[in-house]
C-alpha positions as CSV (number, residue, x, y, z in Angstrom):
1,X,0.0,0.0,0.0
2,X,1.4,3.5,-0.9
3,X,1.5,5.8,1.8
4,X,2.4,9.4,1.4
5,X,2.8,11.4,4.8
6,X,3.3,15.1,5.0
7,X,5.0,16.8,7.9
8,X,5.8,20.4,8.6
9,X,2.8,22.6,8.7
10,X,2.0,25.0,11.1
11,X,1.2,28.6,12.1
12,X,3.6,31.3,10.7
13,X,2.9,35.0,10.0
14,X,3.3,36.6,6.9
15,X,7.3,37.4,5.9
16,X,7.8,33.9,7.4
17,X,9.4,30.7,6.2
18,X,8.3,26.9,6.3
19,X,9.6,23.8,5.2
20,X,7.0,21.3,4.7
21,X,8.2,17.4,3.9
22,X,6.7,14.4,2.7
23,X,7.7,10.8,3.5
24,X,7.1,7.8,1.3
25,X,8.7,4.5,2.8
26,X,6.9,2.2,1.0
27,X,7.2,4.0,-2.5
28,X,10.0,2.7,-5.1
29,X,10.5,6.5,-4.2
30,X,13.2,6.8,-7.4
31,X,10.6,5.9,-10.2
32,X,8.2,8.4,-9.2
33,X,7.7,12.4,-10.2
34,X,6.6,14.3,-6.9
35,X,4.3,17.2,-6.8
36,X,2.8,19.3,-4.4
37,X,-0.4,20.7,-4.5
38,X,-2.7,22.7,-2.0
39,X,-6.3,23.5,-1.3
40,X,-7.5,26.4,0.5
41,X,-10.9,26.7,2.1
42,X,-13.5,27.2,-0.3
43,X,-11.5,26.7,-3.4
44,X,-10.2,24.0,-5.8
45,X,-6.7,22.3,-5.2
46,X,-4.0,23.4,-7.0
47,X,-0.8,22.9,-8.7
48,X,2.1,24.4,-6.2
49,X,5.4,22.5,-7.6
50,X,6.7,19.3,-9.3
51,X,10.4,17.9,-9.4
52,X,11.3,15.1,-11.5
53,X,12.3,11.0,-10.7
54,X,16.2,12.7,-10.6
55,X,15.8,16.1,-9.0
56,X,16.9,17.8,-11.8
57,X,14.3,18.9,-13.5
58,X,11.4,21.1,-11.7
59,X,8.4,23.6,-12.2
60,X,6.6,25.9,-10.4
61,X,3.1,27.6,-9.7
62,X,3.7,31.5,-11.4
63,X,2.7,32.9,-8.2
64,X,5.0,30.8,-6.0
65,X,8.1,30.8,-8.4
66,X,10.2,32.9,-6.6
67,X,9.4,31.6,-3.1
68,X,9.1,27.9,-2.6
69,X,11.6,26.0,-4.0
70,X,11.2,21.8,-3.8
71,X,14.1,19.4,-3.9
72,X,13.9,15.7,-3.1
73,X,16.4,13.1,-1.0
74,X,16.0,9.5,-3.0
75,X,18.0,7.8,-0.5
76,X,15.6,9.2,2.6
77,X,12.4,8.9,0.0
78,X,11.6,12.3,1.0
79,X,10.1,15.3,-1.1
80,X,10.4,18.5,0.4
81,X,9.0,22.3,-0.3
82,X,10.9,25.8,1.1
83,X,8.3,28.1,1.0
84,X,9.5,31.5,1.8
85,X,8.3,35.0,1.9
86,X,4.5,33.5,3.1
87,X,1.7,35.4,2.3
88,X,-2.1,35.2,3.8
89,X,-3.2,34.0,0.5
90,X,-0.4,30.8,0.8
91,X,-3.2,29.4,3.4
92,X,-3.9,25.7,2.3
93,X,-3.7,22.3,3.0
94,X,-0.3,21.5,1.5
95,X,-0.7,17.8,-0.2
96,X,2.4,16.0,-1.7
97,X,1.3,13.2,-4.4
98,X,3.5,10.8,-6.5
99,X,3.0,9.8,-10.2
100,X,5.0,7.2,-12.3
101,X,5.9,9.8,-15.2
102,X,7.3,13.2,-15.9
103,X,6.5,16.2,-13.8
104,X,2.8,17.5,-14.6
105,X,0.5,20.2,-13.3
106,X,-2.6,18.1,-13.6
107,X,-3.5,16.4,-10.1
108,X,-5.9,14.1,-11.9
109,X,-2.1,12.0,-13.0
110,X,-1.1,11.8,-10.0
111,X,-2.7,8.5,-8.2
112,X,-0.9,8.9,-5.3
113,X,-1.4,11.4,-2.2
114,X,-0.9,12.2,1.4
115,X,-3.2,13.3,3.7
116,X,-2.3,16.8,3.7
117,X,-0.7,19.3,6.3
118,X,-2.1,22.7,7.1
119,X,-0.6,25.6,6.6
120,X,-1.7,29.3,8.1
121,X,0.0,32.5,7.4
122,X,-1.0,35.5,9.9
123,X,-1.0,39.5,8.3
């Protein structure tokens, strides 16, 4: 059974920094694109950030480009997001999710997800 388990969330004001994390232990963790994606009250879930089976390829939300960065540790089969600079609009659950191909925006290709973590940024 795949089991993805996010880590990290919390209570931060706005300026503020985060790092979120998402464990997969029972994932052949190397085969697998890793995304994040959040959902904030109210509203659809969206794309946040992919990184590829290597790390070496990755892509961003526009409006999150500059902030979060995500970067990935096959040997720990960890995924993880830096989100910087918060804002009150970064308010979400924060879901990592895992999909046996290349990075993609589209959560409907990714089978795989987590549970989610919340995040809330303070003005």
């Amino acid at each position: 059974q795949v089991q993805l388990v996010e880590s990290g969330g919390g209570l931060v004001q706005a300026g503020e920094s985060l790092k979120l994390s998402c464990a997969a232990p029972a994932l052949t963790f190397n085969l697998y694109t890793m995304g994040w994606f959040r959902q904030a009250p109210g509203k659809e879930r969206e794309f946040v950030a992919a990184i590829d089976r290597s790390g070496g390829s990755t892509y961003y939300a526009d409006d999150v480009k500059s902030r979060f960065t995500i970067s990935r540790d096959n040997a720990k089969k960890t995924v993880y997001l830096q989100a910087n600079s918060l804002k009150p609009e970064d308010t979400a659950v924060y879901y990592c999710a895992a999909r046996p191909g290349s990075n993609s925006d589209d959560l409907t290709k990714y089978p795989y997800w987590g549970p989610g973590t919340q995040v809330t940024v303070s003005s």
